[in-house]
C-alpha positions as CSV (number, residue, x, y, z in Angstrom):
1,X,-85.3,-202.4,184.8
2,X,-84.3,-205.9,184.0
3,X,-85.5,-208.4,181.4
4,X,-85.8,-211.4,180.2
5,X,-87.0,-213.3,177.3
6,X,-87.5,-216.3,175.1
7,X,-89.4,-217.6,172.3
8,X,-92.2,-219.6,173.7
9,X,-94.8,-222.1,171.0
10,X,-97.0,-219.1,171.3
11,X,-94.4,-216.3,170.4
12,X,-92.2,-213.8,172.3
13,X,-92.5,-213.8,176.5
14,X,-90.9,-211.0,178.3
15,X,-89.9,-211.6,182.0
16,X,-89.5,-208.1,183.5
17,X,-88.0,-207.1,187.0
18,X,-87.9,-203.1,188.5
19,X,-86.1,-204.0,191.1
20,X,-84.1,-207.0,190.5
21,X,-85.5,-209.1,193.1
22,X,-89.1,-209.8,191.9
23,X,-91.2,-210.0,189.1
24,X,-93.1,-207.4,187.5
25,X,-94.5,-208.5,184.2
26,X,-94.6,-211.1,182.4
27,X,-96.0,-210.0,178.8
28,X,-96.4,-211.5,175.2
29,X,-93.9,-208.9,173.6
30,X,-90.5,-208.2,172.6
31,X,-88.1,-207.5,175.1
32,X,-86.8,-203.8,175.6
33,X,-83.4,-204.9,175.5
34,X,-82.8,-204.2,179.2
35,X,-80.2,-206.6,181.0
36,X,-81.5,-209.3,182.3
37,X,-81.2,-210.4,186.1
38,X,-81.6,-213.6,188.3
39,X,-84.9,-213.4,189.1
40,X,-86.2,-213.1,185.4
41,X,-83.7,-216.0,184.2
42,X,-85.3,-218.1,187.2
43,X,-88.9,-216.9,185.7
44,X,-87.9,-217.8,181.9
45,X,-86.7,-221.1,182.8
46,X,-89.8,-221.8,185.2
47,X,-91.8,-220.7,182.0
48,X,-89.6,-222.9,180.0
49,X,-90.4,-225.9,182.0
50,X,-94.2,-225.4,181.6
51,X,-93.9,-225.2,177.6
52,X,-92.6,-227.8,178.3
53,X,-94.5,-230.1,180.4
54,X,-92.1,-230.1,183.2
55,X,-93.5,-227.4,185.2
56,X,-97.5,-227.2,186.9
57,X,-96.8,-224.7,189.5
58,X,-94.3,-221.5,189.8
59,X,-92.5,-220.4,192.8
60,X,-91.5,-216.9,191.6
61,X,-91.6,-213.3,193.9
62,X,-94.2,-211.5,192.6
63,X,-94.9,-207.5,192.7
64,X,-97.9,-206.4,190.6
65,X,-98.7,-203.2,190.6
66,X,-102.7,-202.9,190.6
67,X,-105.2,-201.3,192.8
68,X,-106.7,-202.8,196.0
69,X,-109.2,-204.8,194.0
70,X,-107.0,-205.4,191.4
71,X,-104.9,-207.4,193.9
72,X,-107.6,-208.8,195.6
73,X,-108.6,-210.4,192.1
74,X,-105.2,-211.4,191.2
75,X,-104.5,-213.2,194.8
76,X,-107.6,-215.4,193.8
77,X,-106.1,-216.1,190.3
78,X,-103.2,-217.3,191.6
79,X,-105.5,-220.2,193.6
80,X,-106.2,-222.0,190.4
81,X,-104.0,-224.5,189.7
82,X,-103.2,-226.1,186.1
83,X,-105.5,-226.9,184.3
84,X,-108.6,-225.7,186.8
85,X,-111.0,-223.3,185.2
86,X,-113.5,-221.1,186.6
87,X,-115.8,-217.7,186.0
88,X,-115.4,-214.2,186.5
89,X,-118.8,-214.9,189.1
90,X,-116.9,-217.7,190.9
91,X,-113.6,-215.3,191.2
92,X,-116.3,-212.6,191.9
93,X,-117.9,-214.5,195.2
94,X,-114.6,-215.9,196.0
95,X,-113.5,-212.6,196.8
96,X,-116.5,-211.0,198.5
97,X,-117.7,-209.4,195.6
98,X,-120.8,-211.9,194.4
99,X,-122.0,-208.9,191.9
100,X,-118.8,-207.9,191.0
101,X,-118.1,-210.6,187.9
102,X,-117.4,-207.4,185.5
103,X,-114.8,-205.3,187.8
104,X,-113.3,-209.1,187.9
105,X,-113.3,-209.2,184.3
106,X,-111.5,-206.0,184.1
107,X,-108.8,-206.7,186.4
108,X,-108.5,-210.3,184.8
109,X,-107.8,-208.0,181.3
110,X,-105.0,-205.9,183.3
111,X,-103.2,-208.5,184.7
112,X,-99.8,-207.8,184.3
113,X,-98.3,-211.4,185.0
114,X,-99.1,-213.5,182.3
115,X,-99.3,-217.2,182.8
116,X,-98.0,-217.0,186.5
117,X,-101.2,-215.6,187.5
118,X,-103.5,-217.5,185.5
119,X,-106.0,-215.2,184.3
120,X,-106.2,-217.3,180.9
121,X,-108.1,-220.0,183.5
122,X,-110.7,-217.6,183.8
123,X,-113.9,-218.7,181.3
124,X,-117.4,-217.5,180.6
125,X,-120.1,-218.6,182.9
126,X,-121.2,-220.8,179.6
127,X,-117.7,-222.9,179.4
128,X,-116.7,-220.6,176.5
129,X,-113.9,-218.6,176.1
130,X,-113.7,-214.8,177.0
131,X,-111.6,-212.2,176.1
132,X,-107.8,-212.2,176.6
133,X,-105.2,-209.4,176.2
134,X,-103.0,-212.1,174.8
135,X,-105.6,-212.4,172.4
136,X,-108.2,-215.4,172.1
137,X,-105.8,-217.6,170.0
138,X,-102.8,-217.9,173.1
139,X,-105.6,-218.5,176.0
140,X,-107.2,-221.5,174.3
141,X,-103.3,-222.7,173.1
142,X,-102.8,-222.4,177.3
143,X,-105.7,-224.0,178.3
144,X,-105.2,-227.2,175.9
145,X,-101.8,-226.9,176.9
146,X,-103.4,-227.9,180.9
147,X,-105.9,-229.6,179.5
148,X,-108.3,-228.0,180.7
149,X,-112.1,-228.5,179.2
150,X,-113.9,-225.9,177.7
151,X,-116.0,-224.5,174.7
152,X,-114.3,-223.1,171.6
């Protein structure tokens, strides 16, 4: 295991690696006090750059570990870009599943790649916010942070 970490305007990020060649998690946590590797100091200084405003896109490997669906939810996440919001319906028909807005919602909570895979872009059907395992306070500090438009 390798990690990473910094202090980011929300607290502690954690950029963790099993293998040393992707990315596995990226959490709001204190680090395990694994060694770090290149591919999670190229992930905190991507993450850096978009506390910073430098940064709208990453360009990180990625290895999730999820179910089928899981994936398949994540994978659409991944298509938003800064700043773009939608539902857990729109994610739901966009991946086949039109009735499927709560299995989205779960697999939006157990996203294991915070940020990267924006699952804090993922709203209620209303404009408001939804849950987040970052907790409610860190989504809407991301989403000003994009500038994204949305109900508090």
């Amino acid at each position: 295991m390798y990690q990473d970490s910094f202090e980011s305007p929300i607290g502690p990020v954690t950029i963790s690696s099993q293998d040393g060649e992707s990315i596995c998690e990226i959490a709001f946590a204190e680090p395990d006090g694994y060694p770090s590797c290149n591919v999670t100091s190229i992930g905190k200084q991507q993450l850096i750059e978009y506390f910073n405003r430098q940064r709208q896109q990453f360009d990180l490997p990625l290895t999730p570990a999820g179910t089928e669906f899981q994936q398949r939810v994540w994978k659409q996440l991944a298509t938003l870009e800064y700043g773009q919001l939608a539902s857990y319906k729109d994610i739901a028909v966009a991946i086949g599943n039109p009735k499927g807005n709560r299995a989205v919602g779960m697999a939006n909570g157990r996203n294991p790649i915070a940020i990267v895979v924006p699952c804090h872009r993922v709203i209620g059907a209303d404009g408001s916010i939804t849950g987040y395992t970052g907790g409610i306070e860190k989504k809407a500090f991301l989403l000003r942070h994009e500038g994204a438009a949305f109900f508090d």
